[in-house]
C-alpha positions in Angstrom: -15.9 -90.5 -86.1 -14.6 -88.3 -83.2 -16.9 -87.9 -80.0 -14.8 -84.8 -79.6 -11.9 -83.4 -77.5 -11.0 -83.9 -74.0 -8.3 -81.9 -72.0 -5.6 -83.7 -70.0 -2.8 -82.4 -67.6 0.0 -84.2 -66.3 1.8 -83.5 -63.7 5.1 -85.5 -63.4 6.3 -84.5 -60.3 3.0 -85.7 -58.4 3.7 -88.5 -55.8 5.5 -91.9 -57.6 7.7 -90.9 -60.2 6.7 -92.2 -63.5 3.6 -92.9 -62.1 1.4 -90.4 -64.0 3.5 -91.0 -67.8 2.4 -94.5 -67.4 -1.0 -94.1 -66.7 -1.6 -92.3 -68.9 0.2 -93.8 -71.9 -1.1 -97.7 -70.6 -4.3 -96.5 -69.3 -5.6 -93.4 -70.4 -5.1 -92.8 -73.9 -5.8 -96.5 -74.9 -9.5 -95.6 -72.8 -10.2 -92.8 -75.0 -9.1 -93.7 -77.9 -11.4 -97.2 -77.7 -14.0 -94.2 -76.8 -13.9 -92.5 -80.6 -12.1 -89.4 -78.0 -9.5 -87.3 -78.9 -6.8 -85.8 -76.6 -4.9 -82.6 -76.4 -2.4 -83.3 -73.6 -0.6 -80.4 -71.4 2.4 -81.4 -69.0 2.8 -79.2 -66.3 7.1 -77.9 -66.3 7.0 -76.0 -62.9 4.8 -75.1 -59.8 1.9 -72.8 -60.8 1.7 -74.2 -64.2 -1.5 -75.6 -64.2 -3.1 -72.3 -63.2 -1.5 -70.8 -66.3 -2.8 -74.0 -68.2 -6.2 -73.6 -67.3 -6.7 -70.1 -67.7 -5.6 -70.4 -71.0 -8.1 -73.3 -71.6 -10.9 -71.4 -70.2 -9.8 -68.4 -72.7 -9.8 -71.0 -75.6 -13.2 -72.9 -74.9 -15.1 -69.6 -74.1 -13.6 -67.7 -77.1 -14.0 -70.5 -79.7 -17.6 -70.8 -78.8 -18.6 -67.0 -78.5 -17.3 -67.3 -82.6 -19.2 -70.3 -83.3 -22.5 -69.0 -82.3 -22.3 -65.8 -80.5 -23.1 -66.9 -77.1 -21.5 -69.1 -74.1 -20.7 -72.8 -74.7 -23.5 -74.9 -73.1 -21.1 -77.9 -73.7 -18.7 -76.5 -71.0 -14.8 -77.7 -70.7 -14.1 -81.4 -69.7 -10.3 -81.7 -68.1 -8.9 -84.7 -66.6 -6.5 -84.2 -63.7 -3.4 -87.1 -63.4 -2.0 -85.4 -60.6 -2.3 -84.8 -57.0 -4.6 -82.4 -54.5 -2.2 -79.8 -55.3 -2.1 -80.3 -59.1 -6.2 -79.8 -58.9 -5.8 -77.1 -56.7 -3.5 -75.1 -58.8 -6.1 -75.8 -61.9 -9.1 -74.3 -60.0 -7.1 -71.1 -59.3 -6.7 -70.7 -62.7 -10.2 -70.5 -63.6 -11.2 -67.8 -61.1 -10.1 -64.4 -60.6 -9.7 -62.8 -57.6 -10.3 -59.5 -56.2 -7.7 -56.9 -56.9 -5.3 -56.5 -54.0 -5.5 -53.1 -52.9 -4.3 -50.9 -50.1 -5.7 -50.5 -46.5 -6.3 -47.6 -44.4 -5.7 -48.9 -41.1 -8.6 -46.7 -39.5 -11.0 -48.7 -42.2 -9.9 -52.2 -41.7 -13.4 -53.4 -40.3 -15.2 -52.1 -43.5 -12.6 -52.8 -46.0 -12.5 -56.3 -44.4 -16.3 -56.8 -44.4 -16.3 -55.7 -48.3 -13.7 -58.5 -49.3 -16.3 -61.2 -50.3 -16.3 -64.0 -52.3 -19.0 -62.8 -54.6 -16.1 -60.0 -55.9 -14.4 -63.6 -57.8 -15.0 -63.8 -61.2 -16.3 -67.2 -62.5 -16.3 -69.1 -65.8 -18.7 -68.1 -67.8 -19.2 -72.1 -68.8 -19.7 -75.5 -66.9 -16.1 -76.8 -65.9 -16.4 -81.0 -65.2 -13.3 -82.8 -64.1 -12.6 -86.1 -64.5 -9.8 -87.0 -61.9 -6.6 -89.3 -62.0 -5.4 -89.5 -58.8 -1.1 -90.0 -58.7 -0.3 -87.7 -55.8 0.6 -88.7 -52.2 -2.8 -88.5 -50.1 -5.3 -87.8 -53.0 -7.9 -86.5 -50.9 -10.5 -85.6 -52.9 -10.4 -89.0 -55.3 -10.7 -90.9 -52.0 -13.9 -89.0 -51.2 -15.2 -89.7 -53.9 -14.5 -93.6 -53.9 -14.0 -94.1 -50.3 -14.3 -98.0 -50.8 -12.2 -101.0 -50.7 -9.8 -100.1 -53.8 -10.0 -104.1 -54.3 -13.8 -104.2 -54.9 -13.6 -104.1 -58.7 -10.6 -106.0 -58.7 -10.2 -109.5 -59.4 -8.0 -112.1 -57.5 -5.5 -112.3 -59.9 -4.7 -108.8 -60.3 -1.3 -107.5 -59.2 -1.8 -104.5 -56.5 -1.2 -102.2 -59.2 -3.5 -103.2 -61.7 -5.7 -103.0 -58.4 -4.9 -99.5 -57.5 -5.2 -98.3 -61.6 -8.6 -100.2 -61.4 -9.5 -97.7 -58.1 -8.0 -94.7 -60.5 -10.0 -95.1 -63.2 -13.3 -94.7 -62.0 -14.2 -91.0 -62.5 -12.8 -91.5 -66.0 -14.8 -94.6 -66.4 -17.9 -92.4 -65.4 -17.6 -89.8 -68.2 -16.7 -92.0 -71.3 -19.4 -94.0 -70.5 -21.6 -90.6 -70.6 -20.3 -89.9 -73.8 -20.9 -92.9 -74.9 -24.7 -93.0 -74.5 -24.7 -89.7 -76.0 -22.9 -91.3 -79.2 -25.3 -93.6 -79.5 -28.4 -90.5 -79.2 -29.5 -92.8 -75.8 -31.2 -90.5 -73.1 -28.7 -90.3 -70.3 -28.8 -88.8 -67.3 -25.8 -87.4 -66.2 -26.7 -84.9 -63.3 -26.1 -88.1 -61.1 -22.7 -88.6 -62.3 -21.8 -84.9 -62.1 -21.1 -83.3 -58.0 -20.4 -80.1 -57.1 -17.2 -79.1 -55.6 -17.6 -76.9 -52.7 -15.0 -74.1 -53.6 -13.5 -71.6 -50.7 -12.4 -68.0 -50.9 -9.7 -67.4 -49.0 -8.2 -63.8 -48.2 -4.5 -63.3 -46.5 -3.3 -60.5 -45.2 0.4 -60.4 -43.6 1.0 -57.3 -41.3 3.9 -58.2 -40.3 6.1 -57.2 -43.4 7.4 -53.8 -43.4 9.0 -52.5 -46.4 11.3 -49.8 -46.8 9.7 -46.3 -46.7 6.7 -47.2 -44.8 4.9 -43.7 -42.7 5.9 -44.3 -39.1 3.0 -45.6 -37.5 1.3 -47.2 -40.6 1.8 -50.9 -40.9 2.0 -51.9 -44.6 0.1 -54.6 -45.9 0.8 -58.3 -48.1 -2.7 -59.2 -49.3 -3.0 -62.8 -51.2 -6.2 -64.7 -52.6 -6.3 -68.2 -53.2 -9.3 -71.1 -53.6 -9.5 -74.0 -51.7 -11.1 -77.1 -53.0 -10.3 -78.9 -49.7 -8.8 -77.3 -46.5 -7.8 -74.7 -45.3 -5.8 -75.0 -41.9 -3.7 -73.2 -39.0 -2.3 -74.7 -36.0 -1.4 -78.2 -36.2 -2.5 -79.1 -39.2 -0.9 -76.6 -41.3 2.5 -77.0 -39.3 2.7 -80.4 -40.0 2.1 -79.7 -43.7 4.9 -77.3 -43.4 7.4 -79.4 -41.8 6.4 -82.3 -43.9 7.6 -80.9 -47.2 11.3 -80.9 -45.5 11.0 -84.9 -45.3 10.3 -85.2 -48.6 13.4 -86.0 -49.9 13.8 -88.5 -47.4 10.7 -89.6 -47.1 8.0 -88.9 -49.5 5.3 -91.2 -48.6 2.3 -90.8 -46.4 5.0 -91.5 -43.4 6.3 -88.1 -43.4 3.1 -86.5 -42.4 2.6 -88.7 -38.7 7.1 -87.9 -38.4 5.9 -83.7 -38.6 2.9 -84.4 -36.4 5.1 -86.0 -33.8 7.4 -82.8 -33.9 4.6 -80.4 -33.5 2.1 -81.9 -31.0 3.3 -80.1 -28.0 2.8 -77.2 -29.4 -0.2 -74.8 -28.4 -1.3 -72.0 -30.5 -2.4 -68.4 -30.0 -4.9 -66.4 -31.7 -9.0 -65.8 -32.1 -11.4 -67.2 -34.4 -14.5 -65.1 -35.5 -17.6 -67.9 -37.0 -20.0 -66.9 -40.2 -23.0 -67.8 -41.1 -23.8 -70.4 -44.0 -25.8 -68.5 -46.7 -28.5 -70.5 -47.1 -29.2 -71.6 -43.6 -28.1 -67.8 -42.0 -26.7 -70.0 -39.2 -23.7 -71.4 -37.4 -24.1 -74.5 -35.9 -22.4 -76.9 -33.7 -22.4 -80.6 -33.5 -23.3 -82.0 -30.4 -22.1 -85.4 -28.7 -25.0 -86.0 -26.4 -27.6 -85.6 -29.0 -26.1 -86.4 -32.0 -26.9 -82.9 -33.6 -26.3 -80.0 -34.5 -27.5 -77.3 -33.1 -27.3 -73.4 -33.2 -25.0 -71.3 -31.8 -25.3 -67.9 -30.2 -23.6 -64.6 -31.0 -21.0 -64.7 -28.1 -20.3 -68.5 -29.6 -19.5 -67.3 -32.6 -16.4 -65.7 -31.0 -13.9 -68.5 -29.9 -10.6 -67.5 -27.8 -7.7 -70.1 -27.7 -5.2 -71.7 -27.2 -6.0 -73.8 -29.7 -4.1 -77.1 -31.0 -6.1 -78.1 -34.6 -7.9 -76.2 -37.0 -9.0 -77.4 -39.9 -12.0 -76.2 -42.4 -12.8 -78.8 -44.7 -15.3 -79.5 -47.4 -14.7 -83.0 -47.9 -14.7 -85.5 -45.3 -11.1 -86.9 -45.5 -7.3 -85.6 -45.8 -5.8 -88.9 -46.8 -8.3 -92.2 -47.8 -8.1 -93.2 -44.1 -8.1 -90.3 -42.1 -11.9 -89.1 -41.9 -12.0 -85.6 -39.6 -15.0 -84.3 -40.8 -17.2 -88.0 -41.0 -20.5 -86.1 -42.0 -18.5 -83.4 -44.7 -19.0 -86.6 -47.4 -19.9 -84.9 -51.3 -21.9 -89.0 -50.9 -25.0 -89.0 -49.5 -24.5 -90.7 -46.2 -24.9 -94.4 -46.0 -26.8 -94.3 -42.7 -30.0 -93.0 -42.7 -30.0 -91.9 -39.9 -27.8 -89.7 -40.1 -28.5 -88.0 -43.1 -29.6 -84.8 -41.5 -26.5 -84.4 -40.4 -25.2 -84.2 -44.4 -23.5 -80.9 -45.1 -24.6 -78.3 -47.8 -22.7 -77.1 -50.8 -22.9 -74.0 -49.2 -21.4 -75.0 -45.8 -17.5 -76.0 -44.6 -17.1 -77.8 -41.1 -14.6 -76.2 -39.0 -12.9 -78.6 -36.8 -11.3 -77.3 -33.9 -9.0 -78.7 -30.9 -8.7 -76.3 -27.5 -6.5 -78.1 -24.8 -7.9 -76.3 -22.0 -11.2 -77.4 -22.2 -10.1 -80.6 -20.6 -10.4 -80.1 -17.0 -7.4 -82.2 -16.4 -5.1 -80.2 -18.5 -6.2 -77.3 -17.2 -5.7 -78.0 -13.6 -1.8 -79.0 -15.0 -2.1 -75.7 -17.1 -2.6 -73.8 -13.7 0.0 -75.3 -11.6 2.6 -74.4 -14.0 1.1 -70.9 -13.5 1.1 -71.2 -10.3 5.5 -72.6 -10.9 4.0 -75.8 -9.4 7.1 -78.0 -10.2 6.2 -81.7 -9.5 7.7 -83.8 -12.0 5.0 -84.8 -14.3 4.6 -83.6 -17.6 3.7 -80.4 -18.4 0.0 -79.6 -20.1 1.0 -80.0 -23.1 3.0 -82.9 -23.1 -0.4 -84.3 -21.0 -2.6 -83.0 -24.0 -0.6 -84.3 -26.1 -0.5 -88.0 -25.1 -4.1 -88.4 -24.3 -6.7 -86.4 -25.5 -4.8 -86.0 -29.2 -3.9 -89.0 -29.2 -7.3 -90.7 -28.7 -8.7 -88.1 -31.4 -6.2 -89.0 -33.6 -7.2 -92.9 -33.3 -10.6 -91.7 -33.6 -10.0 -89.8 -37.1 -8.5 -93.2 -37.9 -11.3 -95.0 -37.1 -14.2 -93.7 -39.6 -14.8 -90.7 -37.4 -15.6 -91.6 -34.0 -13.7 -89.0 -32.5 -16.6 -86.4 -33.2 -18.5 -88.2 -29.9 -15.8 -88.0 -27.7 -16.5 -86.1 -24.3 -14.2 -84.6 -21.3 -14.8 -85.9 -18.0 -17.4 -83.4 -15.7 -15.3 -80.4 -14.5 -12.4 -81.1 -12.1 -12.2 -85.0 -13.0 -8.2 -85.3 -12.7 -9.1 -88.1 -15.5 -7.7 -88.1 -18.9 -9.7 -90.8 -20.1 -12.0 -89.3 -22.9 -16.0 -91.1 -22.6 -17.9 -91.4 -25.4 -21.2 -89.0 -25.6 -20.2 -88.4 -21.5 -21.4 -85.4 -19.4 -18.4 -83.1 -20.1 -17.9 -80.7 -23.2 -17.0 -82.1 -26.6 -13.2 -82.9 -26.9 -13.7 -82.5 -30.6 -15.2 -78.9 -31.3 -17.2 -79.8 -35.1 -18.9 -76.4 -36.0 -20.5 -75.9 -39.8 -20.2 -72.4 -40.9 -20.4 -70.3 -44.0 -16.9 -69.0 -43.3 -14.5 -67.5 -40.6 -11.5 -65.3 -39.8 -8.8 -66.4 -37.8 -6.0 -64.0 -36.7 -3.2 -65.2 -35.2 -1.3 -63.6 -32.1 1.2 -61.0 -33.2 4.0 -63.0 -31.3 3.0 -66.6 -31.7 5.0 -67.0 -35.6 3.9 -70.7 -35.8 -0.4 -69.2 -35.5 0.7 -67.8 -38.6 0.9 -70.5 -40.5 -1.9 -71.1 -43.1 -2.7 -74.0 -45.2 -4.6 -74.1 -48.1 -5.0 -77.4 -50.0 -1.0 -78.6 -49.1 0.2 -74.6 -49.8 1.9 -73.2 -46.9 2.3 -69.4 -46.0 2.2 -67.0 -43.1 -0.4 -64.8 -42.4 -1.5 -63.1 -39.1 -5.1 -62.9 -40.3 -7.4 -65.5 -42.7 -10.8 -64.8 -43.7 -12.4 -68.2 -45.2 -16.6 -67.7 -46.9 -17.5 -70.8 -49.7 -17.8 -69.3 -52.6 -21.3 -68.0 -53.9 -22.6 -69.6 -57.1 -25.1 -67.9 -59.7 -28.6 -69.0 -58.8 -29.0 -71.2 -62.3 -25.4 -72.8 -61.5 -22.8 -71.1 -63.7 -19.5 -70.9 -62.6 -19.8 -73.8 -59.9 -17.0 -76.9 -61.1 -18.0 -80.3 -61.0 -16.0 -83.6 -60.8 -17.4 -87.2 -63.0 -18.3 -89.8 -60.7 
């Protein structure tokens, strides 16, 4: 007898081709078919599809259970994902809908603005619960999840790619063996096995495009919603995504990524960043070296100036399994207990951010070149470039360590970063509820936005976490 239906999309053209037919026609099917589980499998044909695909899944699950009984399906919609970050991403955006885009009077902005909230999205009316199968390039949510040795549940004699389908299987693993208890009417609880994704609303308005018939005067307006499930970036970060996808062809592994962040490290970017509040906390806080805390920031901190070099909100702790930005941003509850105070809510992102100038040494090589001091060294940000990023790069390497790097006091001529020093915090790691970032009119690579691997220009972001009903509908949650 059937234990009922499951949902699956494929994407072929995430990372390693044929990588997601065979797992699923070796490994997935053959696991729910020993499981009594049917299958209804989509294959994505073109970018955007799975959006399409799951809005026409929630549609389906919703309206076949409103017939059944009149009321919404407590049951909810299980998916698994074989695909990539992106291939998840497109999925969530399918299931929500966004605020109508709608024009702007340009004497209103500031209270138009301020009305554009996360809590105008429309949720599922049901509980959505993926079960991941990570194929893409960095899969950065899977390697949240199961940030271990991949060769932990392997055995000696298994080839590295029975290895790396043992390490894909897991949140798979997870929910048939929850539907497997509840086959055999066993009490089984599965709100351990069930996390919360921390979804972001994110707003983008483009000034810059100015269409034919425009009033004089009146700048017109290209106004874009998306989710994010894992970043959303400017600055480096989001240039490097953006130069990335032209090595693809060439070179589409991880490689690709540290090639584009070699081409764009010199480069400084201009613009502001307004900081909000978390909602349940009604505070923005800052993490701080010295103490190892974080603490509350002021109003006038809540207003940042640049030039900045990185900026990245996350709400995981990773962007590839190895490269750990945000080390207390886990979904896991932290393995040191000491630092579980430090966990962030569903309710918060951490905002990483990078601001050459706050190392005294770069600044002094800033103000010379002011100053047309020409004395043959590298310019400041060349100097940034190939000290204080690259030791936070080693750092974000290195399980994190970066977030306790210090500048030396002000007007050290060192570059050496110290660890917990006297100086300010190289690496700025705020938690916040949301922000807005607009970049400088004239600076065209500040315009560059990232959300989850997507790349487009914008002069102004607004990021808030999406708001959840109080008794949990409409939040997504993954099987782990």
């Amino acid at each position: 007898m059937s234990l009922g239906k499951v949902r699956i999309i494929r994407n072929p053209a995430s990372g390693a081709p044929g990588t997601s037919e065979r797992l699923l026609d070796q490994q997935v099917l053959p696991l729910l078919k020993s499981a009594n589980l049917d299958a209804q499998v989509h294959v994505t044909a073109s970018q955007g599809h799975a959006t399409a695909i799951a809005a026409q899944l929630l549609s389906e699950t919703q309206n076949a259970r409103q017939e059944d009984s009149g009321g919404p399906n407590p049951h909810g919609l299980d998916v698994i994902l074989l695909g990539g970050d992106g291939t998840t991403s497109e999925f969530l955006n399918g299931l929500y809908i966004p605020p109508a885009a709608r024009p702007k009077d340009r004497q209103n902005d500031v209270e138009q603005d301020a009305a554009v909230s996360s809590l105008q999205w429309k949720a599922p009316s049901i509980p959505i619960r993926l079960i991941i199968v990570p194929t893409g390039t960095s899969n950065a949510l899977y390697a949240a999840l199961y940030p271990c040795n991949r060769d932990a549940t392997s055995s000696d004699g298994d080839s590295a790619t029975a290895k790396e389908d043992k390490w894909r299987l897991h949140s798979l693993s997870s929910y048939i063996l929850a539907k497997s208890h509840q086959s055999r009417s066993q009490s089984h609880d599965v709100s351990s096995s069930l996390l919360p994704l921390t979804l972001s609303a994110v707003h983008i308005t483009d000034d810059a495009q100015q269409p034919t018939g425009t009033s004089e005067g009146v700048s017109p307006r290209r106004d874009a919603y998306s989710l994010a499930h894992i970043v959303t970036s400017h600055a480096l970060h989001a240039c490097i995504l953006r130069d990335s996808e032209a090595l693809r062809a060439q070179d589409p592994s991880i490689e690709r990524f540290k090639i584009a962040a070699a081409q764009n490290s010199t480069i400084w970017h201009r613009g502001s960043l307004q900081l909000y509040h978390a909602s349940t906390s009604g505070k923005v806080k800052v993490y701080d070296p010295r103490s190892r805390q974080f603490r509350e920031v002021d109003e006038k901190e809540k207003r940042l100036q640049g030039p900045f070099s990185y900026i990245a909100a996350l709400s995981t702790d990773r962007l590839e399994p190895s490269f750990i930005p945000a080390p207390f941003g886990s979904f896991l509850p932290l393995e040191n207990a000491e630092s579980a105070h430090l966990a962030r809510r569903a309710d918060e992102l951490d905002l990483l951010i990078v601001r050459p100038l706050r190392s005294p040494a770069v600044l002094a090589r800033y103000r010379q070149a002011q100053d047309e001091v020409r004395d043959g060294k590298d310019d400041a940000p060349t100097l940034f470039a190939k000290t204080t990023l690259t030791e936070l790069t080693v750092g974000m390497y290195s399980g994190g360590k970066h977030v306790d790097l210090t500048y030396p006091l002000e007007g050290a001529s060192e570059t050496k970063l110290e660890e917990a020093g006297k100086g300010e915090a190289a690496f700025e790691y705020y938690r916040v509820g949301g922000y807005e970032w607009t970049a400088a009119p004239d600076d065209s690579n500040a315009a560059i936005v990232c959300v989850d691997g997507a790349v487009s220009r914008a002069l102004k972001t607004r990021v808030e976490v999406l708001s959840t009903a109080s008794d949990g509908s409409g939040q997504v949650h993954v099987w782990h």
